[in-house]
MIFITOR-688406 format. One record per residue: z, y, x of N, C-alpha, C in turn; residue in three letters; residue number from 0. Coordinates in Angstrom, 3 decimals. Layout:
N
     n.up  n.north   n.east    ca.up ca.north  ca.east     c.up  c.north   c.east fipa dolo
        Z        Y        X        Z        Y        X        Z        Y        X  ALA  NUM
...
***
This chain:
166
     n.up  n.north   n.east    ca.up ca.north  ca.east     c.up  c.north   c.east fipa dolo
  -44.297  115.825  126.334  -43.247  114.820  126.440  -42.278  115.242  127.537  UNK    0
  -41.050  115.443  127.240  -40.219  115.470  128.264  -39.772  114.698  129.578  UNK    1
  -39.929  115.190  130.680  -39.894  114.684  131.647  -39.031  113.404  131.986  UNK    2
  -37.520  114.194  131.352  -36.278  113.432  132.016  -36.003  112.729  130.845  UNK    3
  -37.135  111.562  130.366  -37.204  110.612  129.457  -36.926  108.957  129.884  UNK    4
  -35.858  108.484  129.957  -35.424  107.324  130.642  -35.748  106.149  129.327  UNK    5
  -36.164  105.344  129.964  -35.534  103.733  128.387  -35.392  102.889  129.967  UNK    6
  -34.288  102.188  128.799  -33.423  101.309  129.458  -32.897  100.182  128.560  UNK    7
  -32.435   99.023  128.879  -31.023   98.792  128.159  -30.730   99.086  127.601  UNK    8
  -30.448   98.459  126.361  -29.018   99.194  125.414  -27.765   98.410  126.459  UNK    9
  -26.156   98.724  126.238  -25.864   98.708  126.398  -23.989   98.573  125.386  UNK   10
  -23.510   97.954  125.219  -22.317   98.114  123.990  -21.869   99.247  124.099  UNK   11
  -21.682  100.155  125.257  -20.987  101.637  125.449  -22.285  102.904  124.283  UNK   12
  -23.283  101.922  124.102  -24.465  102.801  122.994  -23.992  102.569  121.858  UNK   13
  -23.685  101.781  121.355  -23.631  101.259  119.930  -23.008  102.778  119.163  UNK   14
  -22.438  103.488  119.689  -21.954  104.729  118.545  -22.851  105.480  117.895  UNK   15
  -23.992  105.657  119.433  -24.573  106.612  119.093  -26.071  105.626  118.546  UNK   16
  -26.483  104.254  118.746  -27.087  103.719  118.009  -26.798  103.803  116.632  UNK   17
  -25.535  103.815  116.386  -25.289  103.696  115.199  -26.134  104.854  114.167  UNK   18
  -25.414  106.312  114.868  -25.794  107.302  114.691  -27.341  107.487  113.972  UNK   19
  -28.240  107.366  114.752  -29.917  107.170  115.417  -30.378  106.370  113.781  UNK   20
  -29.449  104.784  113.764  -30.091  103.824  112.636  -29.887  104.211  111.200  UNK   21
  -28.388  104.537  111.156  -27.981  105.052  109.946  -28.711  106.138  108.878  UNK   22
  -29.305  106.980  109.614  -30.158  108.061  108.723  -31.142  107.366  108.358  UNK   23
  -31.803  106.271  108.651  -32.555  105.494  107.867  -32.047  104.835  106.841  UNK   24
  -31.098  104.490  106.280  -30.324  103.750  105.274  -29.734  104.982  104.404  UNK   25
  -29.011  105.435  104.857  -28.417  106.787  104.108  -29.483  107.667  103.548  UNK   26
  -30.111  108.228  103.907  -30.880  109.497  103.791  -32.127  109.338  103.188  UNK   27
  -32.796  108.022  103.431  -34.494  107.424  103.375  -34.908  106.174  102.829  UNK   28
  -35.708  105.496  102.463  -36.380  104.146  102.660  -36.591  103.567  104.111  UNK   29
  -36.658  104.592  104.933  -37.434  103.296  106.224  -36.349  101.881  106.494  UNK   30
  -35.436  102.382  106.366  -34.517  101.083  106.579  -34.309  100.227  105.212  UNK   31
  -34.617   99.140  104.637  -34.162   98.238  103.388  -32.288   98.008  103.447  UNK   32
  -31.869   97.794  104.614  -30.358   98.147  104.596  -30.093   99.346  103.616  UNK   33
  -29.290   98.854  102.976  -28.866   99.407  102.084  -26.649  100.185  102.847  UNK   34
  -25.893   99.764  103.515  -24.857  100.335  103.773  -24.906  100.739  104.968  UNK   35
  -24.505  101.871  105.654  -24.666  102.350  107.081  -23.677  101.189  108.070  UNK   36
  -24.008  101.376  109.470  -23.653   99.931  109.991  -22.287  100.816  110.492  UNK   37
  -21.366  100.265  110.424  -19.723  100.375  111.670  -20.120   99.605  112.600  UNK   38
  -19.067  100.140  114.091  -19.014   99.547  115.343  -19.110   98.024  115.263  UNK   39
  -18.102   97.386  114.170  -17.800   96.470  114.160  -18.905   95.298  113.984  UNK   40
  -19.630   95.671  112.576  -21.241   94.930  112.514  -22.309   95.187  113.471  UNK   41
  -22.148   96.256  114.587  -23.055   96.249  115.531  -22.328   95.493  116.523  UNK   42
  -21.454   95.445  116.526  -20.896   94.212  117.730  -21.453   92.871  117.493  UNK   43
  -21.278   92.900  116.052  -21.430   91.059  115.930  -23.468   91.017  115.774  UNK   44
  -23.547   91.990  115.630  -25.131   92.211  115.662  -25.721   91.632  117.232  UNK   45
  -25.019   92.437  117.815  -25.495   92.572  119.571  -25.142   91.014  119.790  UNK   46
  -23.928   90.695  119.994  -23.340   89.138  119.702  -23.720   87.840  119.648  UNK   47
  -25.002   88.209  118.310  -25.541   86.953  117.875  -27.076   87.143  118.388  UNK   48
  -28.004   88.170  119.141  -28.727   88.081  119.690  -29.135   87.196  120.261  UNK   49
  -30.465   86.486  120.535  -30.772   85.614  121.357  -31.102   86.077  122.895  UNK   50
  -30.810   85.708  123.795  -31.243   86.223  125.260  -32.319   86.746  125.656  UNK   51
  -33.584   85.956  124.461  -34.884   86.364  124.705  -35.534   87.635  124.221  UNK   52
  -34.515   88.277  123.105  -34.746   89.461  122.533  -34.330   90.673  122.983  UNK   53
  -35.105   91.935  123.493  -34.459   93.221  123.662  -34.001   93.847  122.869  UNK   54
  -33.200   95.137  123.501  -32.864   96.957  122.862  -32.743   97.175  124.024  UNK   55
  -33.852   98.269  123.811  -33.917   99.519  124.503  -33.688  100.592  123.402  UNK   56
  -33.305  101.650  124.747  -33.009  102.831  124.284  -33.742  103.696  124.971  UNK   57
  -34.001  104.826  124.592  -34.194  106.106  125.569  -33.654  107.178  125.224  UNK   58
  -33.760  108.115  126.621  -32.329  109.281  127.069  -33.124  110.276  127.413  UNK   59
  -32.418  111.063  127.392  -32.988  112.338  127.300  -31.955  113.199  127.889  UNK   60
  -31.921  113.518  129.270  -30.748  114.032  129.884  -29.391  113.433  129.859  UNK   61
  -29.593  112.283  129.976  -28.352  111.253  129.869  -27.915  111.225  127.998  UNK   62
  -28.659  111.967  127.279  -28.131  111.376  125.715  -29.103  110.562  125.147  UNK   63
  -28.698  109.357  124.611  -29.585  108.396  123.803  -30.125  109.008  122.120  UNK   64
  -31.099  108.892  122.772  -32.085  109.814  121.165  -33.041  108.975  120.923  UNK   65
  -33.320  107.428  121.096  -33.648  106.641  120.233  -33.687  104.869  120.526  UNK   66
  -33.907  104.299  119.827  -33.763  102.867  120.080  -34.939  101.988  119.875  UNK   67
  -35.255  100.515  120.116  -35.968   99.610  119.949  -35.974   98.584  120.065  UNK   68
  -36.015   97.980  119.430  -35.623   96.123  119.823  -36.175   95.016  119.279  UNK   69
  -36.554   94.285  119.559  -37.289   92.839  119.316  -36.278   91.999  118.194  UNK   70
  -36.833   91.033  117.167  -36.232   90.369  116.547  -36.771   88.937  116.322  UNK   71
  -37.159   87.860  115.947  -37.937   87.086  115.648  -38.229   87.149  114.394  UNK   72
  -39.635   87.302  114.013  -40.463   87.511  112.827  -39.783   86.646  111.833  UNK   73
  -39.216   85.395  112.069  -38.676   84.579  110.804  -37.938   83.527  111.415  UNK   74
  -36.959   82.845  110.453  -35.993   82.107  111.302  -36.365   80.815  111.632  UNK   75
  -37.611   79.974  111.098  -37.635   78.868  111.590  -38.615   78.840  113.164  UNK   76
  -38.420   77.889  113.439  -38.650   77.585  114.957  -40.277   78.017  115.522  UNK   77
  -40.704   77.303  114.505  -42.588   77.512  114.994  -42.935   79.125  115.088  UNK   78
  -42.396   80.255  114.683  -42.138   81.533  113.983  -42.057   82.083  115.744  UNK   79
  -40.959   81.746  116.678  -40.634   82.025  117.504  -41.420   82.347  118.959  UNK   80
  -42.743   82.816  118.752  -44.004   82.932  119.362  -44.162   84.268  118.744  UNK   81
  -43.649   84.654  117.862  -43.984   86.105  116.974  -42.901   86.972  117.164  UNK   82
  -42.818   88.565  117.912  -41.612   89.325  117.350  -41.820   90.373  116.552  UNK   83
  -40.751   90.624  115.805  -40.574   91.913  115.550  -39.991   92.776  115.767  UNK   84
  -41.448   94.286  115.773  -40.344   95.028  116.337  -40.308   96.368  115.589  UNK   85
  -38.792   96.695  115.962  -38.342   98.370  115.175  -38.003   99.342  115.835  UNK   86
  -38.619  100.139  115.418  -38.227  101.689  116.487  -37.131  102.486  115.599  UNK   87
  -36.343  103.234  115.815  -35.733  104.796  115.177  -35.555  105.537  116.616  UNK   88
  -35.916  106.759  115.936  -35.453  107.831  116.819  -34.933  108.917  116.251  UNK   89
  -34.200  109.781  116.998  -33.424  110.684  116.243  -34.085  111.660  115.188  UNK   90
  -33.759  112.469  114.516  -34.668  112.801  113.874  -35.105  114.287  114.499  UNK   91
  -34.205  115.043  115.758  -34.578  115.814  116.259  -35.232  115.913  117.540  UNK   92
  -35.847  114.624  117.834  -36.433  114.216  118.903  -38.118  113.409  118.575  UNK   93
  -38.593  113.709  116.960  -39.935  113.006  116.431  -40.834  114.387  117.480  UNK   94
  -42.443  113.332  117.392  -43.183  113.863  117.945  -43.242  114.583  119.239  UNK   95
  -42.604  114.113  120.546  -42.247  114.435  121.637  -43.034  113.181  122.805  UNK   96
  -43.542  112.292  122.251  -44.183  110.701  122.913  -42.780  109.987  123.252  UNK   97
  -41.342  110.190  122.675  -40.629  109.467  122.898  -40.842  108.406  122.469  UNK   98
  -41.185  108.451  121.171  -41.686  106.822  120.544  -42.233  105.909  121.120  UNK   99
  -43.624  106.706  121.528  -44.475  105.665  122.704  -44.382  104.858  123.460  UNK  100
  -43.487  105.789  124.364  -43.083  104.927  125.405  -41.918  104.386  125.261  UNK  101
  -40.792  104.315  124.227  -39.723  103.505  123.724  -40.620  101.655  123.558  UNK  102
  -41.715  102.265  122.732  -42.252  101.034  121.645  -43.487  100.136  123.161  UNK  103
  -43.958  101.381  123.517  -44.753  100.482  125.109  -43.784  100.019  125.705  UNK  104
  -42.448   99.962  126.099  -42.126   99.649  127.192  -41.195   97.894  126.616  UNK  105
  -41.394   98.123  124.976  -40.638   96.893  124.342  -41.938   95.920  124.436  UNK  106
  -42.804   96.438  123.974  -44.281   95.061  124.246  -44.793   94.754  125.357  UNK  107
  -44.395   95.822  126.496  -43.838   95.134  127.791  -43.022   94.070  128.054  UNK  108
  -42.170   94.052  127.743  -41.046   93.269  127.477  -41.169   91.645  126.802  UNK  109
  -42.028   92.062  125.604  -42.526   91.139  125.215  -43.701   90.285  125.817  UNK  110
  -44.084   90.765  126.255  -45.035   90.208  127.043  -44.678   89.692  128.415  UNK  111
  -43.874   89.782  128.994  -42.952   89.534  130.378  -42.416   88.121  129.822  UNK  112
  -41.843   88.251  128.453  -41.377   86.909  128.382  -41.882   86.080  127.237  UNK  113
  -43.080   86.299  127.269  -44.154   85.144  126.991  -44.512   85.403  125.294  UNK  114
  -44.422   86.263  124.790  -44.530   86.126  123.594  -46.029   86.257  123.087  UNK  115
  -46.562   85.487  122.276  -47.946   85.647  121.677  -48.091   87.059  120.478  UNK  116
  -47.406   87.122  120.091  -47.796   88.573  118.988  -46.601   89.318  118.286  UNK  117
  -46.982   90.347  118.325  -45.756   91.420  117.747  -45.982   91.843  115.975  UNK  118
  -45.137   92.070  115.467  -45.340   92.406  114.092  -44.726   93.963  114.083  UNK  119
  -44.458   94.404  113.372  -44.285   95.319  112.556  -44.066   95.668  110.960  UNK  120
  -42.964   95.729  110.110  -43.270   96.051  109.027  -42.874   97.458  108.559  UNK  121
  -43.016   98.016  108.162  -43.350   99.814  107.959  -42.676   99.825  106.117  UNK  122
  -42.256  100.645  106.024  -41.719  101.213  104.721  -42.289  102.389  104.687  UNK  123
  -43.246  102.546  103.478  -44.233  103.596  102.867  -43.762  104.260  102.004  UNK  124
  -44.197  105.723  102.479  -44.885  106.424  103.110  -43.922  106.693  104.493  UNK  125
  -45.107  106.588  105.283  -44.107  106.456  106.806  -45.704  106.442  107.495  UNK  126
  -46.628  107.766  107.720  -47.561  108.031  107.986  -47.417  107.776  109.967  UNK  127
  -46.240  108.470  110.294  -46.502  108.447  111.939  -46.357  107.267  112.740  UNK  128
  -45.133  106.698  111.611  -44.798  105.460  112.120  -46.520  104.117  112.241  UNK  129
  -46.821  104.202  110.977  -48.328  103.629  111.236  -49.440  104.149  112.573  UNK  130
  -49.029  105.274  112.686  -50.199  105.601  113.986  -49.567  105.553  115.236  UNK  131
  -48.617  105.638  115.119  -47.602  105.057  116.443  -48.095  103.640  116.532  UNK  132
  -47.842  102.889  115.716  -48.239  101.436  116.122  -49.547  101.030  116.456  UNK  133
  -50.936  102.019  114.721  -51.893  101.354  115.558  -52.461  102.425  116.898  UNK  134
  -51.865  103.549  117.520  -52.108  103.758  118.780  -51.776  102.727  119.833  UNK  135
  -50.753  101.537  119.510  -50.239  100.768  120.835  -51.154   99.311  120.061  UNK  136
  -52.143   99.592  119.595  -52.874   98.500  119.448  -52.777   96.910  118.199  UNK  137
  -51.931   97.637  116.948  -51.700   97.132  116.284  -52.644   97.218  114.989  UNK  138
  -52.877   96.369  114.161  -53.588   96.846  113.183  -52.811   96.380  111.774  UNK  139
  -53.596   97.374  110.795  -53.172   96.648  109.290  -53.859   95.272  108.883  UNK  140
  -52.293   94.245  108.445  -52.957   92.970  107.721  -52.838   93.018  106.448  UNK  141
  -51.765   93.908  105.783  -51.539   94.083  104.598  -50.822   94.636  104.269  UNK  142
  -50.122   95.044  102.884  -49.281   96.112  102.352  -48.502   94.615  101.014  UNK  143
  -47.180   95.148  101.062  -46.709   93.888  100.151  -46.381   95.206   98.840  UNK  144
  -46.651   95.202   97.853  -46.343   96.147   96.753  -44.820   95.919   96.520  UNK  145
  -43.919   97.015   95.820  -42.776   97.012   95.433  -41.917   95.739   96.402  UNK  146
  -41.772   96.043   97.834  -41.020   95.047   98.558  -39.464   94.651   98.706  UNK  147
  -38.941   96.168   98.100  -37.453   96.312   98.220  -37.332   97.527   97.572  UNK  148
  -36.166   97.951   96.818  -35.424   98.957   95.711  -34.486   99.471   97.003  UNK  149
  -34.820  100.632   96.455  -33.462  101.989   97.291  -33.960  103.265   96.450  UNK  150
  -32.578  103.972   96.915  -32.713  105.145   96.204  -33.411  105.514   95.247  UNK  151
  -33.152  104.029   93.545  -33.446  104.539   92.239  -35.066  104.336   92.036  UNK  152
  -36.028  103.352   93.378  -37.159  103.208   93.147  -37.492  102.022   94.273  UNK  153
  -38.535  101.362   93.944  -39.338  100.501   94.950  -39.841  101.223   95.719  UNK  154
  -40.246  100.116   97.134  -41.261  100.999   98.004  -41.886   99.716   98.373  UNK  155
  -43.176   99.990   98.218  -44.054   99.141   99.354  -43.392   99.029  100.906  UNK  156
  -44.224   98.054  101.804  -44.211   97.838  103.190  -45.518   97.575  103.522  UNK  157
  -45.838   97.990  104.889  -47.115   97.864  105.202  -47.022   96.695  106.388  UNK  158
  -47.686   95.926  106.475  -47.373   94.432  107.823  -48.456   95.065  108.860  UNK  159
  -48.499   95.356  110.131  -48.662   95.366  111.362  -48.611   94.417  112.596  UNK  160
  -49.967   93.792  113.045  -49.871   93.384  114.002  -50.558   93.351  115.104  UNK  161
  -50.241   92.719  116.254  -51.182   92.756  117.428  -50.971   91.807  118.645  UNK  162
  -51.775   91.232  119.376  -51.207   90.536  119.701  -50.679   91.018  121.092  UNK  163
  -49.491   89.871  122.039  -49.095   90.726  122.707  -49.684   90.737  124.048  UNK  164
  -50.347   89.952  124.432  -51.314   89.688  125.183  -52.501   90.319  125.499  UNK  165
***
């Protein structure tokens, strides 16, 4: 793992290169169910409508951001709001380095700082590292939903992940 590995903050001066980072999941793959790559503009109103209680982090790598993470709430009604979810991307020339790790440890940190009872995860299959990334930080399988979402001319399963954060 590289030394001069920072997470921090996101920050709005990131959003380009977030953009960058998220997009090859939509364009290129399944891991993302987004289906159109995001502009500045929908990551503004993204960041925007955040709740206070939710992170993004990023981490750097000699001052360049090579991947992201951030908390969401598992579902929109109220009782739900004890649960997050969370999503990692990282660049794709920066996999297998423990950037992930400590991107995704330092968000259930986070979560846990501000009180949250359990983290989720949902995974788009086949997405082998992404599963052992999670259950290395103590997550386990609750289930797999068959044919969850259509991209690129086929269904894909999702696999549900959780743990608690405590």
């Amino acid at each position: 793992m590289p030394d001069d590995v920072t997470i921090r903050d996101a920050t709005p001066a990131d959003f380009r290169r977030i953009n960058e980072i998220y997009n090859w999941t939509i364009v290129d793959n399944h891991v993302s169910f987004d289906i159109e790559p995001w502009d500045l503009k929908t990551r503004r109103q993204w960041w925007e409508q955040r709740p206070d209680d939710l992170d993004v982090l990023v981490a750097e790598v000699a001052g360049y951001v090579v991947g992201i993470t951030y908390s969401s709430y598992y579902r929109p009604k109220k009782a739900y709001r004890s649960t997050a979810e969370t999503t990692i991307v990282l660049d794709t020339g920066y996999l297998n380095r423990g950037i992930g790790s400590r991107l995704l440890g330092a968000l259930l940190d986070r979560l846990n700082d501000r009180g949250f009872h359990r983290a989720v995860a949902i995974v788009a299959l086949p997405n082998d590292a992404s599963v052992v990334l999670h259950e290395r930080h103590g997550y386990r399988i609750v289930g797999t939903i068959t044919d969850a979402g259509f991209k690129l001319g086929r269904y894909w399963d999702t696999m549900i992940l959780e743990r608690p954060v405590r």
